[in-house]
Chimera marker file (.cmm) of the C-alpha trace (Angstrom):
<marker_set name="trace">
<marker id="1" x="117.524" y="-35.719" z="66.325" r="1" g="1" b="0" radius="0.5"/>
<marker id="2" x="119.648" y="-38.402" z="67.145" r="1" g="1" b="0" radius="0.5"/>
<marker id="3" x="116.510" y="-40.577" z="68.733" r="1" g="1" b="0" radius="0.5"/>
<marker id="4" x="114.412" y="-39.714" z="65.878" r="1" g="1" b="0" radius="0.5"/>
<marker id="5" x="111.792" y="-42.291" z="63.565" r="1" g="1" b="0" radius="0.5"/>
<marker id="6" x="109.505" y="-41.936" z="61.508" r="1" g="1" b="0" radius="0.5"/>
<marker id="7" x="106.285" y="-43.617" z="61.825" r="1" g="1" b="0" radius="0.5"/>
<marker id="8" x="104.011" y="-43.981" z="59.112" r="1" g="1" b="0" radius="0.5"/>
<marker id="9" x="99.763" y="-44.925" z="60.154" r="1" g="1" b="0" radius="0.5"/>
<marker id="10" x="97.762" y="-46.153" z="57.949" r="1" g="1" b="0" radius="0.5"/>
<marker id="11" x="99.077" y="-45.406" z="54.299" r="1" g="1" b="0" radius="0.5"/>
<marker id="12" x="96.447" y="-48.638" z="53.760" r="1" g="1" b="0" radius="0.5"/>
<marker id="13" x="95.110" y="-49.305" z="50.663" r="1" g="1" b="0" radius="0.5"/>
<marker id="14" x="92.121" y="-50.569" z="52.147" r="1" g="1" b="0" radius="0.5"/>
<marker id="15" x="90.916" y="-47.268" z="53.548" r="1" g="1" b="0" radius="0.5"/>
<marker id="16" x="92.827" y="-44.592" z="51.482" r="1" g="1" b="0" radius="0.5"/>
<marker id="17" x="92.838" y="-45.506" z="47.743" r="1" g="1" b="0" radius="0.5"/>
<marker id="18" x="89.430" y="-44.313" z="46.165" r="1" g="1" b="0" radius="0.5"/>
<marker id="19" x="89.153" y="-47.876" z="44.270" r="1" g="1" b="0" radius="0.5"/>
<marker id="20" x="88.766" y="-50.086" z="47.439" r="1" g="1" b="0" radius="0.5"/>
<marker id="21" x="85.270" y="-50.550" z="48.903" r="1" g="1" b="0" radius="0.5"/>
<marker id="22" x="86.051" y="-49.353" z="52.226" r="1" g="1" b="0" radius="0.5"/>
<marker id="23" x="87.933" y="-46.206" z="50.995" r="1" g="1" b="0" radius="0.5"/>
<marker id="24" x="86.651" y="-43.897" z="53.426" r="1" g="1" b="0" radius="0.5"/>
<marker id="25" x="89.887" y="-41.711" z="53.814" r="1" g="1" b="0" radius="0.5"/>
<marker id="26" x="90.214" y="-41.430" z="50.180" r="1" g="1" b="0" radius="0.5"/>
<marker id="27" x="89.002" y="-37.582" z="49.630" r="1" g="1" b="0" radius="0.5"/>
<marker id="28" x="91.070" y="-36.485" z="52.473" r="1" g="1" b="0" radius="0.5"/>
<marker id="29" x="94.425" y="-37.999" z="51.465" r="1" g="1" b="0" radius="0.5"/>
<marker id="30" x="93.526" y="-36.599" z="48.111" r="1" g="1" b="0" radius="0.5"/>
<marker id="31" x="92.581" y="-33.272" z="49.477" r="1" g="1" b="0" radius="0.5"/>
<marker id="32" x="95.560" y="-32.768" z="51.623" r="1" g="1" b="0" radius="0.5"/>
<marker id="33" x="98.132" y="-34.611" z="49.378" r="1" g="1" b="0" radius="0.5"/>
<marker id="34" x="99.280" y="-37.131" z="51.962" r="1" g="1" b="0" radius="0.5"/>
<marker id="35" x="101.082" y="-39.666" z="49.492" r="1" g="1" b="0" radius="0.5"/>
<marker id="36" x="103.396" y="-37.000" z="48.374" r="1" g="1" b="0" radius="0.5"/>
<marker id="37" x="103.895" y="-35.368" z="52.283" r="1" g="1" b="0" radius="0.5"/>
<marker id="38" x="104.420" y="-38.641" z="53.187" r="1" g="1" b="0" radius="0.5"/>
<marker id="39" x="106.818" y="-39.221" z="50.373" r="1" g="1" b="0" radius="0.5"/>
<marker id="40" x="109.011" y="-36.510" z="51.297" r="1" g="1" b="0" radius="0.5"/>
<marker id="41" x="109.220" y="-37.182" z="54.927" r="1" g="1" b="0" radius="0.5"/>
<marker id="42" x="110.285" y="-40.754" z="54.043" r="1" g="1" b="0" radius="0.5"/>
<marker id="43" x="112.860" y="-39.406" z="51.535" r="1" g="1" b="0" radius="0.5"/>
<marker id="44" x="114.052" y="-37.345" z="54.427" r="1" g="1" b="0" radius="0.5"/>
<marker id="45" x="114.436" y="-40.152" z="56.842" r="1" g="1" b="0" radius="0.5"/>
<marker id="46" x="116.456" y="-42.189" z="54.500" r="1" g="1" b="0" radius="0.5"/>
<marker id="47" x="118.565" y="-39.031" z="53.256" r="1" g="1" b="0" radius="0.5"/>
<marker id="48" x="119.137" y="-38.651" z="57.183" r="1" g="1" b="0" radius="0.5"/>
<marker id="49" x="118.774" y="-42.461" z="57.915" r="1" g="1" b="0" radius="0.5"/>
<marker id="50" x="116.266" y="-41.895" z="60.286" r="1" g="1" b="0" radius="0.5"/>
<marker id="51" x="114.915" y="-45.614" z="60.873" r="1" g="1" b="0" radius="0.5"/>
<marker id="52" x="111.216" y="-46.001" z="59.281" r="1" g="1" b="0" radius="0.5"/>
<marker id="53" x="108.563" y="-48.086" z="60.735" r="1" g="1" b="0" radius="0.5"/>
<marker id="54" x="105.249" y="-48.391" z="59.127" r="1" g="1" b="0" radius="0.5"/>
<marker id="55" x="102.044" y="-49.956" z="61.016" r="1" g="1" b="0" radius="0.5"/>
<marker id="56" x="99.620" y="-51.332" z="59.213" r="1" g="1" b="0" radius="0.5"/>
<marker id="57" x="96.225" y="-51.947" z="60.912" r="1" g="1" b="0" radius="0.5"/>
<marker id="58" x="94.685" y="-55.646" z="60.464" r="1" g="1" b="0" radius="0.5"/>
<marker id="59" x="92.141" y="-57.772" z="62.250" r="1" g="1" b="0" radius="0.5"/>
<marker id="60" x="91.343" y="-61.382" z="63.226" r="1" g="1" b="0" radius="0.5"/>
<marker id="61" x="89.156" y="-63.248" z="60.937" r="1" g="1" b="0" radius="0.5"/>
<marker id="62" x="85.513" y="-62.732" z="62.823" r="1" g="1" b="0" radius="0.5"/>
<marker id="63" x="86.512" y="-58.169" z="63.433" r="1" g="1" b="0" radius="0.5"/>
<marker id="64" x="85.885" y="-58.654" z="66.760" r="1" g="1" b="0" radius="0.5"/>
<marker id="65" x="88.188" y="-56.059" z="67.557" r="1" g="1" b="0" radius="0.5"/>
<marker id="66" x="86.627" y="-53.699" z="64.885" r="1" g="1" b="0" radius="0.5"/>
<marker id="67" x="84.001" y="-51.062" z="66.162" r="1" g="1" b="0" radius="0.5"/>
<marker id="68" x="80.764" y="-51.190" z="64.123" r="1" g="1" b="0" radius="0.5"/>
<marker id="69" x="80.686" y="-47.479" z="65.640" r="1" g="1" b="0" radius="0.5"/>
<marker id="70" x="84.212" y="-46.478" z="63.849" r="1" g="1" b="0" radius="0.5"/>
<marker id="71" x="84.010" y="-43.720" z="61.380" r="1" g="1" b="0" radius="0.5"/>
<marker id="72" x="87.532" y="-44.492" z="59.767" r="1" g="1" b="0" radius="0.5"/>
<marker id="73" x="86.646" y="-48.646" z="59.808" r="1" g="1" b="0" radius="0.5"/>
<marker id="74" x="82.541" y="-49.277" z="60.072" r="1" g="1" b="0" radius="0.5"/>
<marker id="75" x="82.976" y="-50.425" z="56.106" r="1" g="1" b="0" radius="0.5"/>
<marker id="76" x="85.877" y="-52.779" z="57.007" r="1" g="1" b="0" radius="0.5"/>
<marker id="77" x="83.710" y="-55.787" z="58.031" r="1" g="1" b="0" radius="0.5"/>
<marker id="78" x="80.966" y="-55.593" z="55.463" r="1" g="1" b="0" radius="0.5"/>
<marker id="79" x="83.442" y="-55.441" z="52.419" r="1" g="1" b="0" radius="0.5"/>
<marker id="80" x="85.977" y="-58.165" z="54.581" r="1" g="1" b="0" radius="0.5"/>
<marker id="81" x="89.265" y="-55.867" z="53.863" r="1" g="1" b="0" radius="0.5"/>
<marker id="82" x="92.195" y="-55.434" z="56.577" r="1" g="1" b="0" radius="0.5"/>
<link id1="1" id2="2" r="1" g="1" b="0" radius="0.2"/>
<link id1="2" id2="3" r="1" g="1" b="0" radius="0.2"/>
<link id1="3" id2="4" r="1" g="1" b="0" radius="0.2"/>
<link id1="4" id2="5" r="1" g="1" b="0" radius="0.2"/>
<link id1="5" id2="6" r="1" g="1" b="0" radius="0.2"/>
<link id1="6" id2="7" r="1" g="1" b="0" radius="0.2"/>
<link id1="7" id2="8" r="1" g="1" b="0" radius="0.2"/>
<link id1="8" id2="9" r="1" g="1" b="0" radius="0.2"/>
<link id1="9" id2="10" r="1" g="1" b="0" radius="0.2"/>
<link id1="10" id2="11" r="1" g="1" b="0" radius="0.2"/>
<link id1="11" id2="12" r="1" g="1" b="0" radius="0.2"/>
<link id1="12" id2="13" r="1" g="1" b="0" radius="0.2"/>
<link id1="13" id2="14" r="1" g="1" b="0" radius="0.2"/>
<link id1="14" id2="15" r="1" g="1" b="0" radius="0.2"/>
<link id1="15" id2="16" r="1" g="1" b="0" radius="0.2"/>
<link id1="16" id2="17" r="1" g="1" b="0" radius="0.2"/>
<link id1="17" id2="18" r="1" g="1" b="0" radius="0.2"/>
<link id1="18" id2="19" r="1" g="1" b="0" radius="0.2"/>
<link id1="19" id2="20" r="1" g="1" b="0" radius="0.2"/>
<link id1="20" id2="21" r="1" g="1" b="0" radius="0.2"/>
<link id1="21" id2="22" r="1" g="1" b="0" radius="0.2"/>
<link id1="22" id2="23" r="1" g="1" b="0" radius="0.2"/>
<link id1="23" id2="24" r="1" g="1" b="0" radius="0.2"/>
<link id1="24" id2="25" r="1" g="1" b="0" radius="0.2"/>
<link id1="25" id2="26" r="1" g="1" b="0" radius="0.2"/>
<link id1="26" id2="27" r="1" g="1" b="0" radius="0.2"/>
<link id1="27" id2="28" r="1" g="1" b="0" radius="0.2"/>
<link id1="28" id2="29" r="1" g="1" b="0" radius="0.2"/>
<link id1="29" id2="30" r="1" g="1" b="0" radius="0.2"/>
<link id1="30" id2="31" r="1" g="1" b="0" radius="0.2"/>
<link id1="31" id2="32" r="1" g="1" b="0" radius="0.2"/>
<link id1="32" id2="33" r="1" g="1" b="0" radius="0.2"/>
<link id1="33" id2="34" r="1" g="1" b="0" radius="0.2"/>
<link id1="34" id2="35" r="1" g="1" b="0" radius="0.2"/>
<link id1="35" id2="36" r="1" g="1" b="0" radius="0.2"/>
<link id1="36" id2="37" r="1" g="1" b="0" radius="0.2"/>
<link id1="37" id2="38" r="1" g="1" b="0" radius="0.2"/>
<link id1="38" id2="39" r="1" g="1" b="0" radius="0.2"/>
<link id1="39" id2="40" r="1" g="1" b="0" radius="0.2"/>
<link id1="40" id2="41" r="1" g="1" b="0" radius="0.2"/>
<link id1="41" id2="42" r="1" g="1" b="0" radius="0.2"/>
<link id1="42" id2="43" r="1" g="1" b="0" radius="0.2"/>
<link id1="43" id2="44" r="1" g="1" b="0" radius="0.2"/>
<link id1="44" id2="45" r="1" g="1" b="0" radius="0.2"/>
<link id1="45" id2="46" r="1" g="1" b="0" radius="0.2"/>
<link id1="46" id2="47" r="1" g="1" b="0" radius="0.2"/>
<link id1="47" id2="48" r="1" g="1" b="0" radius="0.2"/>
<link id1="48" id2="49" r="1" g="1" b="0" radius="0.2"/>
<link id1="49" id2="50" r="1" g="1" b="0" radius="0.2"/>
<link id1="50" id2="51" r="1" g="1" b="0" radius="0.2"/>
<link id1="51" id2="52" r="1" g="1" b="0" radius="0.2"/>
<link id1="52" id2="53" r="1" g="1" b="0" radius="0.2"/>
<link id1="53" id2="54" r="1" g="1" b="0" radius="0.2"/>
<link id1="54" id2="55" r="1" g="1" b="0" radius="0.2"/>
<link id1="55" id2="56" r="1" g="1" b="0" radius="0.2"/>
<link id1="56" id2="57" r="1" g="1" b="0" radius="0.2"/>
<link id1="57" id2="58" r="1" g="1" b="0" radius="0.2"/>
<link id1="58" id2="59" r="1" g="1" b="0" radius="0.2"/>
<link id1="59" id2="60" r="1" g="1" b="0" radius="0.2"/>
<link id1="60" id2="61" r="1" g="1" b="0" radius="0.2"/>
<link id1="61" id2="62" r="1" g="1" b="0" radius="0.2"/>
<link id1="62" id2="63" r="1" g="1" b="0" radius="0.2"/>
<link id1="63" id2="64" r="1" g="1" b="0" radius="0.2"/>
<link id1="64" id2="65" r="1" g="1" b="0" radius="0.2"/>
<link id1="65" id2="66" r="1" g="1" b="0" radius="0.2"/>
<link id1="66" id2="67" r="1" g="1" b="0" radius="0.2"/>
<link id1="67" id2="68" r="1" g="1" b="0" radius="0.2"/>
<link id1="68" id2="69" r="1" g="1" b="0" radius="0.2"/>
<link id1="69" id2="70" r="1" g="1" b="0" radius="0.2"/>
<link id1="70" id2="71" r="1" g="1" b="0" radius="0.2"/>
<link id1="71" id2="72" r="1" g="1" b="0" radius="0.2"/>
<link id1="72" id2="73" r="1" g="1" b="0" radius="0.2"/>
<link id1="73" id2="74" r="1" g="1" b="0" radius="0.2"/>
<link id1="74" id2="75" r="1" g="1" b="0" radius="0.2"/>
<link id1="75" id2="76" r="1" g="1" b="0" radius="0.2"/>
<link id1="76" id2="77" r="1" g="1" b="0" radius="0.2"/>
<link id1="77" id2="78" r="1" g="1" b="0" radius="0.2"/>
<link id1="78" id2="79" r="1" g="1" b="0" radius="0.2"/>
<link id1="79" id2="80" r="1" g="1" b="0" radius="0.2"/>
<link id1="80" id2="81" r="1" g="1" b="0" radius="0.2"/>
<link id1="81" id2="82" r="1" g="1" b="0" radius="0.2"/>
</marker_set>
């Protein structure tokens, strides 16, 4: 594991935590506990100092690249979050 990282996706407010507008991932993280499985794996990295890199998703001002047709981001425009 000497080439190993971790990357973390995603762990967005904007799309996972049930009180944002655009929370569309919400049940699932909730469902399948991702905060905590993500938690641990982090904890493990650092334990094993792993690097970490987390990517957050964003776009420009106007969402032009943000698909309308996007399951996961077709509330990001209309409630202006990311």
């Amino acid at each position: 594991m000497r080439n190993s990282l971790l990357l973390i996706i995603d762990l967005i407010n904007d799309i996972i935590n049930p009180d944002f507008p655009a929370a569309n991932c919400a049940n699932m993280v909730a469902k399948y506990n991702v905060i905590q499985h993500a938690n641990t794996a982090i904890n493990f990295a650092r334990t094993n100092t792993f690097p970490i890199a987390h990517v957050k998703v964003g776009f420009s001002d106007n969402y032009k690249e943000c698909s309308l047709n996007s399951p996961l981001f077709s509330q990001v425009k209309a409630n202006n979050v990311l």
